[in-house]
GUGUDO-856670 format. One record per residue: residue number from 0; residue in one letter; x, y, z of N, C-alpha, C in turn. Coordinates in Angstrom, 1 decimal, decimal comma, always signed. Layout:
<atoms>
num	residuo	n_east	n_north	n_up	ca_east	ca_north	ca_up	c_east	c_north	c_up
NUM	a	X	Y	Z	X	Y	Z	X	Y	Z .
...
</atoms>
This chain:
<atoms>
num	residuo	n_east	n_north	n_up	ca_east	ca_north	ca_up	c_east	c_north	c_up
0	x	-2,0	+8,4	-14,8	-2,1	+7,0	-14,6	-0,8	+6,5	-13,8 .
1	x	-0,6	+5,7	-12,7	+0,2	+4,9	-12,2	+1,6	+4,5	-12,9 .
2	x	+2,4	+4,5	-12,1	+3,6	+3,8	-13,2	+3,2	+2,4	-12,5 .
3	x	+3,2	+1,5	-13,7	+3,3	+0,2	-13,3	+4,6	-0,9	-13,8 .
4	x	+5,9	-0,2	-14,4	+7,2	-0,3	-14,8	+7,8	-1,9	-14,5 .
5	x	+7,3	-2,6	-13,3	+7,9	-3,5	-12,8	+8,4	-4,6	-13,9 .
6	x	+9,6	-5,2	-14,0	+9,5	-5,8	-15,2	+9,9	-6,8	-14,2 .
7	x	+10,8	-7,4	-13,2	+11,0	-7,9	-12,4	+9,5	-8,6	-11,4 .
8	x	+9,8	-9,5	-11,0	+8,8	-10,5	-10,1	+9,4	-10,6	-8,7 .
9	x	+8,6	-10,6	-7,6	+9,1	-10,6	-6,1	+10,0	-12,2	-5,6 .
10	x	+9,4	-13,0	-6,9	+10,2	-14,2	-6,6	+11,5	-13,9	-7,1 .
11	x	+11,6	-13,6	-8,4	+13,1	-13,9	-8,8	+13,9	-12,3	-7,8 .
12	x	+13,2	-11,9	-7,5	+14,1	-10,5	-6,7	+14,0	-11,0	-5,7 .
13	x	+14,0	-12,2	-4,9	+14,3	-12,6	-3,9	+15,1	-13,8	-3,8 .
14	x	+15,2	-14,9	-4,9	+16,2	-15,3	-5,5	+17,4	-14,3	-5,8 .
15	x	+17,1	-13,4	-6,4	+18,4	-12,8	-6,9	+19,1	-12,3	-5,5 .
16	x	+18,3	-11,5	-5,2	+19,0	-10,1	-3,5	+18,0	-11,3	-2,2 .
17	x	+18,9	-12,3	-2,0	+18,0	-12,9	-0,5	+18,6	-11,9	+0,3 .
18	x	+19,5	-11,5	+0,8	+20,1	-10,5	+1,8	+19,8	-8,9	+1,5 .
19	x	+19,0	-9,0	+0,6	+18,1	-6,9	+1,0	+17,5	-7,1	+0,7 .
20	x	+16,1	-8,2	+0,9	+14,7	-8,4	+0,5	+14,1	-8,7	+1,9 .
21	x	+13,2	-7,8	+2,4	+12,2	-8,1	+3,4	+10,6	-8,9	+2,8 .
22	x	+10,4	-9,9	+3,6	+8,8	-10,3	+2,8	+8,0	-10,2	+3,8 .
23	x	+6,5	-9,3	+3,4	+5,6	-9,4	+4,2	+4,7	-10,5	+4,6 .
24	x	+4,8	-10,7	+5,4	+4,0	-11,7	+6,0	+2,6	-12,5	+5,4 .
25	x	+1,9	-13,9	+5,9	+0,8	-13,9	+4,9	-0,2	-13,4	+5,1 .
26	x	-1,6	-13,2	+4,8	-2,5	-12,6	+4,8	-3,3	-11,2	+3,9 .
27	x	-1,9	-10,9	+3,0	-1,9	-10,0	+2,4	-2,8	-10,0	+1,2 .
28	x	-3,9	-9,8	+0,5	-4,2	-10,0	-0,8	-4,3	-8,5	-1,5 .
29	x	-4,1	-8,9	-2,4	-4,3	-7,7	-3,7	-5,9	-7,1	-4,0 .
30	x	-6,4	-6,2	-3,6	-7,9	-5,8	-4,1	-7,8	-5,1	-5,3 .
31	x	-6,7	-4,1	-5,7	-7,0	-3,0	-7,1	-6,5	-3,5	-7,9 .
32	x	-6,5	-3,2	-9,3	-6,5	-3,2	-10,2	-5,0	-3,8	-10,9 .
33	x	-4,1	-3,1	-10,5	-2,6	-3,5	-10,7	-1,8	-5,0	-10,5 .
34	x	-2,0	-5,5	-11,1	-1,1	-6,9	-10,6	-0,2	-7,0	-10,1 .
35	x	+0,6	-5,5	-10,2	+2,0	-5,3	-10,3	+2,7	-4,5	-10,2 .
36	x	+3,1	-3,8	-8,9	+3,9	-2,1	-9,1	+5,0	-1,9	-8,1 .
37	x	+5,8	-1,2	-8,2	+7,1	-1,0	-7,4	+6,8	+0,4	-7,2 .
38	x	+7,6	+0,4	-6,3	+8,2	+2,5	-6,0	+8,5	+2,3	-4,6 .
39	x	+8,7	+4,1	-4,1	+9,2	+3,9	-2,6	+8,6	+4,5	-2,0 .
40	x	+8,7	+3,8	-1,0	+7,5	+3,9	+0,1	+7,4	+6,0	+1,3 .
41	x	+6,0	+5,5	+0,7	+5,2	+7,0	+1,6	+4,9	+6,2	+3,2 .
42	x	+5,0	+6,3	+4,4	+4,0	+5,5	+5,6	+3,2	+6,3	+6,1 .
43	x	+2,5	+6,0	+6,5	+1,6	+6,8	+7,1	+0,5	+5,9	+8,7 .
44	x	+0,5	+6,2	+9,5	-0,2	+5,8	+11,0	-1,6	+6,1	+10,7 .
45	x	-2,4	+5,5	+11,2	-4,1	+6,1	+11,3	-4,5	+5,8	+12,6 .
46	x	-5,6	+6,2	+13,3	-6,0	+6,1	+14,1	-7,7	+5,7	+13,6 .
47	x	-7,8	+4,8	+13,0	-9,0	+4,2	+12,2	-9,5	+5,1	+11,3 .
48	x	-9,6	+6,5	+11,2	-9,7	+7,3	+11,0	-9,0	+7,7	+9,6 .
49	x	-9,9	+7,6	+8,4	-8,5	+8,2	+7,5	-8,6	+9,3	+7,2 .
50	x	-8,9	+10,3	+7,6	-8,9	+11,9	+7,0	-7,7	+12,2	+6,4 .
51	x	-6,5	+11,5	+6,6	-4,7	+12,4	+6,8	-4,8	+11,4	+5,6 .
52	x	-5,2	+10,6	+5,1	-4,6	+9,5	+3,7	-5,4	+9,9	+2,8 .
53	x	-6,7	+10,4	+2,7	-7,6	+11,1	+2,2	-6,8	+12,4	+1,4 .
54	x	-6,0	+13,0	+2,3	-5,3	+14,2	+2,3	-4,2	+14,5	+1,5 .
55	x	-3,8	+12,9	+1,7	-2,4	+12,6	+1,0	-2,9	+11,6	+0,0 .
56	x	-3,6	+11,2	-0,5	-4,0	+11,2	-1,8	-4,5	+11,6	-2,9 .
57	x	-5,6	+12,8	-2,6	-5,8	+13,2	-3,2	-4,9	+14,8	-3,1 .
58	x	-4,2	+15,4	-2,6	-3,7	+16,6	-2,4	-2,7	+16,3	-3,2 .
59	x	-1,6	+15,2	-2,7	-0,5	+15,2	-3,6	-0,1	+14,3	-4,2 .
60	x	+1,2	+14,5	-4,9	+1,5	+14,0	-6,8	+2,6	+12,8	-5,7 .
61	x	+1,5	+11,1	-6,5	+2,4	+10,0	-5,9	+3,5	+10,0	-6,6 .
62	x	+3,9	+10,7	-7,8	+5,1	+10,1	-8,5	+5,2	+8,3	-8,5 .
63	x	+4,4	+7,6	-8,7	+4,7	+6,4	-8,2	+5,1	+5,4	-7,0 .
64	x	+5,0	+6,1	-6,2	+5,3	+5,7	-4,8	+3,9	+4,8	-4,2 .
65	x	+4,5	+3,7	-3,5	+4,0	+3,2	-2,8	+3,5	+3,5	-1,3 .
66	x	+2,1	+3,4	-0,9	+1,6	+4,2	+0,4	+1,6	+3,0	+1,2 .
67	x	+2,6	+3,0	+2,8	+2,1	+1,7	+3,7	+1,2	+2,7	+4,8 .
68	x	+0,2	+2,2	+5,2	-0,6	+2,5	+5,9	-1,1	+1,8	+6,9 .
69	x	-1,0	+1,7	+8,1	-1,1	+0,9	+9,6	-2,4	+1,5	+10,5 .
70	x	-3,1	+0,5	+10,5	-4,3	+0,6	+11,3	-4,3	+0,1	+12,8 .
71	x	-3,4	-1,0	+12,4	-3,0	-1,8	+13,7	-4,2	-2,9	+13,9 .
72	x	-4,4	-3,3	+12,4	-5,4	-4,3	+12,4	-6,7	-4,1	+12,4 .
73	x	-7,3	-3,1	+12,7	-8,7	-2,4	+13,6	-9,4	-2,8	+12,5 .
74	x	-10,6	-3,1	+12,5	-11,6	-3,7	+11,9	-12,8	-2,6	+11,2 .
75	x	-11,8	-1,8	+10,6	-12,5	-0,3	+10,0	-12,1	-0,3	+8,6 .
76	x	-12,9	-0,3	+7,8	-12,3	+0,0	+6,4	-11,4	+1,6	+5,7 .
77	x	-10,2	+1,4	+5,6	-9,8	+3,0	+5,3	-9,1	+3,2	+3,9 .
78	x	-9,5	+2,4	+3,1	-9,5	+2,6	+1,6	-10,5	+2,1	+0,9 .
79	x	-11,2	+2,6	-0,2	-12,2	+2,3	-1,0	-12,2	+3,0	-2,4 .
80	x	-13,2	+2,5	-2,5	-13,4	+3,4	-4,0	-12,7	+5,1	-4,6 .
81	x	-13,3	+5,7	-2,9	-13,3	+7,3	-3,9	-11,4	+7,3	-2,9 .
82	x	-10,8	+6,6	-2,1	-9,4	+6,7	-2,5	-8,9	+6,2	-3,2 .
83	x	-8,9	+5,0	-4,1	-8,4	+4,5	-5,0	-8,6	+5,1	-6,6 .
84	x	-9,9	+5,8	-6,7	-9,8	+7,1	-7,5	-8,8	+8,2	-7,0 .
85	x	-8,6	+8,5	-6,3	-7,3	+9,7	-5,6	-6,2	+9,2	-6,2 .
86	x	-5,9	+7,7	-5,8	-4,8	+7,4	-5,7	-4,1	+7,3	-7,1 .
87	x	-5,0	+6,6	-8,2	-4,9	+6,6	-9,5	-4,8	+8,1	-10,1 .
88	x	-5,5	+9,3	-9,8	-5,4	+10,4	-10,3	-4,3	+10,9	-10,2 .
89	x	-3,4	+10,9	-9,1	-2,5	+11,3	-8,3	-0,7	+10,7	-8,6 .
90	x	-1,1	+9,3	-9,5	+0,0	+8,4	-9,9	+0,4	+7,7	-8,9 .
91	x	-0,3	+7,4	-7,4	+0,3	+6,5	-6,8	+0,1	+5,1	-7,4 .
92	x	+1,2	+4,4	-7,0	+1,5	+2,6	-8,0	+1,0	+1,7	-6,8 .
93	x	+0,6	+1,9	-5,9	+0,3	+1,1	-5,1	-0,2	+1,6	-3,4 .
94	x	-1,2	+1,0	-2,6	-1,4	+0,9	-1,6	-1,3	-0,3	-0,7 .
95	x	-0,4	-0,5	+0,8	-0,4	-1,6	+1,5	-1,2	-1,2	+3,0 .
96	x	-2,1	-2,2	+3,5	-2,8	-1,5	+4,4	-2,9	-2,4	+5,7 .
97	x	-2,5	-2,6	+6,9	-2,4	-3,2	+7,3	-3,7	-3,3	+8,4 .
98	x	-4,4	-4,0	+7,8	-6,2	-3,2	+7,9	-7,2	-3,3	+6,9 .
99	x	-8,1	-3,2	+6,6	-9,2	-3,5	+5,8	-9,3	-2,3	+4,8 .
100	x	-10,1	-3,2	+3,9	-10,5	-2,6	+3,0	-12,2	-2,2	+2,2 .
101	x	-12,8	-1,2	+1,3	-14,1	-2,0	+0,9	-14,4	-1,3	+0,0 .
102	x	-15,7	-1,3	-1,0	-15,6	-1,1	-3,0	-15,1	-2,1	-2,9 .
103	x	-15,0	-3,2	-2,7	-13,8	-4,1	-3,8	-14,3	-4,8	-4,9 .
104	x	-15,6	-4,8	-5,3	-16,1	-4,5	-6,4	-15,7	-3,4	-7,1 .
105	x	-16,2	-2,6	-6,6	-16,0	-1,5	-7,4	-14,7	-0,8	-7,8 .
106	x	-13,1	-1,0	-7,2	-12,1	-0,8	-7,2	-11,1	-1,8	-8,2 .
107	x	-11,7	-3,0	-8,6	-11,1	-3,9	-9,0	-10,2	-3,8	-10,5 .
108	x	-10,8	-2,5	-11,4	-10,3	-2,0	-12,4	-9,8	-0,6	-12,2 .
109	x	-9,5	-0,4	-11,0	-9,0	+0,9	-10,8	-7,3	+0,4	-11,3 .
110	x	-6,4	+0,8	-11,8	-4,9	+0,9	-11,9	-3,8	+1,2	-10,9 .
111	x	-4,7	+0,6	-9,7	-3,4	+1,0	-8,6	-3,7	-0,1	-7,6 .
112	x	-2,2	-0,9	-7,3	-2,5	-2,3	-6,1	-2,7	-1,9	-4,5 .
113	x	-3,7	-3,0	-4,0	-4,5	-2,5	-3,1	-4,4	-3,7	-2,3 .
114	x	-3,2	-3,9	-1,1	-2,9	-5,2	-0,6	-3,7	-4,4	+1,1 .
115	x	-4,3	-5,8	+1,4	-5,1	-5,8	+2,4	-5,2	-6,8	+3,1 .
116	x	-5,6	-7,0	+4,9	-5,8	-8,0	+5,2	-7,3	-8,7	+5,0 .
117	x	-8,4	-7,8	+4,4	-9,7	-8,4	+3,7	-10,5	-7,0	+3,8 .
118	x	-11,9	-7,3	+4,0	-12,5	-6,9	+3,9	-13,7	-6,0	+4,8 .
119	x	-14,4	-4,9	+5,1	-15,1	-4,3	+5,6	-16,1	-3,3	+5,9 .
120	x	-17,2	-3,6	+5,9	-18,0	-2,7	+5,0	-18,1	-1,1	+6,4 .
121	x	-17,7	-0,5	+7,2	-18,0	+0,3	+8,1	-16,7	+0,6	+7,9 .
122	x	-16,3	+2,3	+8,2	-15,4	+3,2	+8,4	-15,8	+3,6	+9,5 .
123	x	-14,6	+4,2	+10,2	-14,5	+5,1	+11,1	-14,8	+6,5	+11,2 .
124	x	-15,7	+7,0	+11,9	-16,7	+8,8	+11,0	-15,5	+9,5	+12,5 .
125	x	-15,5	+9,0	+13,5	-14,8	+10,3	+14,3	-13,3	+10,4	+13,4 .
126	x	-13,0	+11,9	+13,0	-11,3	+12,4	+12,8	-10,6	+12,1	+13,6 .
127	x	-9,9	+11,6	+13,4	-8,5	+11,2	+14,4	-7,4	+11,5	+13,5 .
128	x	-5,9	+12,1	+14,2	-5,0	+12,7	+13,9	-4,2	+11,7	+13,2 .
129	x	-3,6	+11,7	+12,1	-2,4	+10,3	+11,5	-0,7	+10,8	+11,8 .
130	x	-0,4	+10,1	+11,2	+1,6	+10,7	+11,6	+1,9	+9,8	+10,2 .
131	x	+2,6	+11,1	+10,0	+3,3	+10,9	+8,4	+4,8	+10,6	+8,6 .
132	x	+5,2	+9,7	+7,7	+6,5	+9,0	+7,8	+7,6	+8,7	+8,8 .
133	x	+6,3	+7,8	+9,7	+7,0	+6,9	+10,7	+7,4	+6,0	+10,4 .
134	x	+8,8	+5,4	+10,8	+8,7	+3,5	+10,8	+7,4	+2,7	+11,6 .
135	x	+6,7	+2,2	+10,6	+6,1	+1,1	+11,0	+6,7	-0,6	+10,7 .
136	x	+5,9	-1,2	+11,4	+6,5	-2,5	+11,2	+4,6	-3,4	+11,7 .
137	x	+5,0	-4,2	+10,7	+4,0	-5,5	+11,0	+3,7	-6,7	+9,7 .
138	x	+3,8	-7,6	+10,0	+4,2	-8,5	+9,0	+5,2	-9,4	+8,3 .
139	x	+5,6	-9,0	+9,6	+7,2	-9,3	+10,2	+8,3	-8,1	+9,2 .
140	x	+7,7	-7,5	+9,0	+8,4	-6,4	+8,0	+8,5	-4,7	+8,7 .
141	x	+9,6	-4,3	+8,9	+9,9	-2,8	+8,8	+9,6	-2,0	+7,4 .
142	x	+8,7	-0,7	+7,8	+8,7	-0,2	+6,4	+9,3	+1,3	+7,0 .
143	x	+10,0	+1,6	+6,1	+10,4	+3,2	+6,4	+10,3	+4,2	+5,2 .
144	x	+9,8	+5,1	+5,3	+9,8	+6,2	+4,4	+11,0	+6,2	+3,3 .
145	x	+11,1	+6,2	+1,9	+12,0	+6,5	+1,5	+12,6	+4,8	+0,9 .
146	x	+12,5	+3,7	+1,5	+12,0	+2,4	+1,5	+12,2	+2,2	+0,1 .
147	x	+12,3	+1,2	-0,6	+11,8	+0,4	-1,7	+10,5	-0,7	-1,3 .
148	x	+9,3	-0,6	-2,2	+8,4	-2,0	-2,6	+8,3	-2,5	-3,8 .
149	x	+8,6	-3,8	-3,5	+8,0	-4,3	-4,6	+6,5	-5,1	-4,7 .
150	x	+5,7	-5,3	-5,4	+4,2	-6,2	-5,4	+4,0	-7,1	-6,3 .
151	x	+3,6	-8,2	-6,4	+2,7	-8,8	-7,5	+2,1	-9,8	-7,2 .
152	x	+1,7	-11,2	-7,5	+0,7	-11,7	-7,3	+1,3	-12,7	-6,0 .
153	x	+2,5	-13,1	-5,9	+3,2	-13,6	-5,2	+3,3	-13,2	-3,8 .
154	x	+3,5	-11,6	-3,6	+3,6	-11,1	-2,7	+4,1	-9,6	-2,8 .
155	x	+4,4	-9,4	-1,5	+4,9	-8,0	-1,3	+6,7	-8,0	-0,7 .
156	x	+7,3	-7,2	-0,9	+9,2	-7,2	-0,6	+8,9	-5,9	-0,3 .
157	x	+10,2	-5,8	+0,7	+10,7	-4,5	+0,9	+12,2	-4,5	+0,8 .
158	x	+12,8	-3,2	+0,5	+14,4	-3,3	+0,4	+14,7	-2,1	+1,1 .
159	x	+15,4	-1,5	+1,1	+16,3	-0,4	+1,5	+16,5	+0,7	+0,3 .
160	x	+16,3	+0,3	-0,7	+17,3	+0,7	-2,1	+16,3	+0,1	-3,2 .
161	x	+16,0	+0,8	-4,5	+15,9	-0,1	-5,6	+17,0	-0,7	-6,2 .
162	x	+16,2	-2,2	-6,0	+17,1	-3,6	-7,0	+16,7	-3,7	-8,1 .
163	x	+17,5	-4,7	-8,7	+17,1	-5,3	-9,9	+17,2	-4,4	-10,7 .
</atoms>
């Protein structure tokens, strides 16, 4: 099961630390199940294509870590149902996607947060290659491997370090 530990809120951690809190941009909504989860960030590139997040969800142990995931907006859905089962099996605390999503019925009691820019019922079937822990940026936010997130209903932060 996910750690969902966060006992802190993205508002008051941004009151508290204004100077090492990044905020992502609007557009973001929450699809899974978590209201609420911190850890440090996994990134990962796609090329619409998720075979490589497929891989890295269900293959290995999230320890609680947060997955940012960059589509570059593309109008393909690359998380759903049978990753958000991975991700929960696996203990990841959270998914950020910068890109669609779809199950969101069916994901909605899954235990792991699933921030998206909406919705999309078509995937991308040709494989395309991903790249594992690059800096990405979008949302007016840098994410880097190794990163702090925090999430909740408020929004999404990034830091450098765990606060609070």
């Amino acid at each position: 099961m996910p750690k969902t530990t966060m006992t802190d809120y993205t508002a008051d951690l941004c009151d508290d630390y204004p100077d090492k809190v990044a905020v992502l941009g609007p557009g973001y909504r929450n699809y899974g199940g978590a209201s609420k989860c911190e850890g440090k960030i996994v990134t990962i590139r796609l090329d619409r294509n998720n075979a490589d997040l497929v891989s890295l969800l269900r293959d290995e142990d999230g320890d609680g870590c947060m997955v940012v995931v960059d589509v570059d907006q593309a109008y393909y859905a690359v998380v759903g149902e049978n990753l958000m089962k991975f991700a929960a099996a696996n203990n990841y605390a959270g998914i950020i996607v910068n890109g669609y999503v779809r199950d969101t019925e069916q994901i909605e009691d899954i235990p792991v947060a699933l921030y998206a820019l909406g919705t999309c019922s078509r995937k991308s079937i040709p494989v395309t290659q991903g790249e594992r822990d690059v800096v990405l940026s979008f949302g007016g936010v840098t994410f880097k491997s190794g990163d702090y997130c925090y999430a909740d209903w408020d929004g999404v932060i990034v830091t450098a370090e765990k606060i609070g």
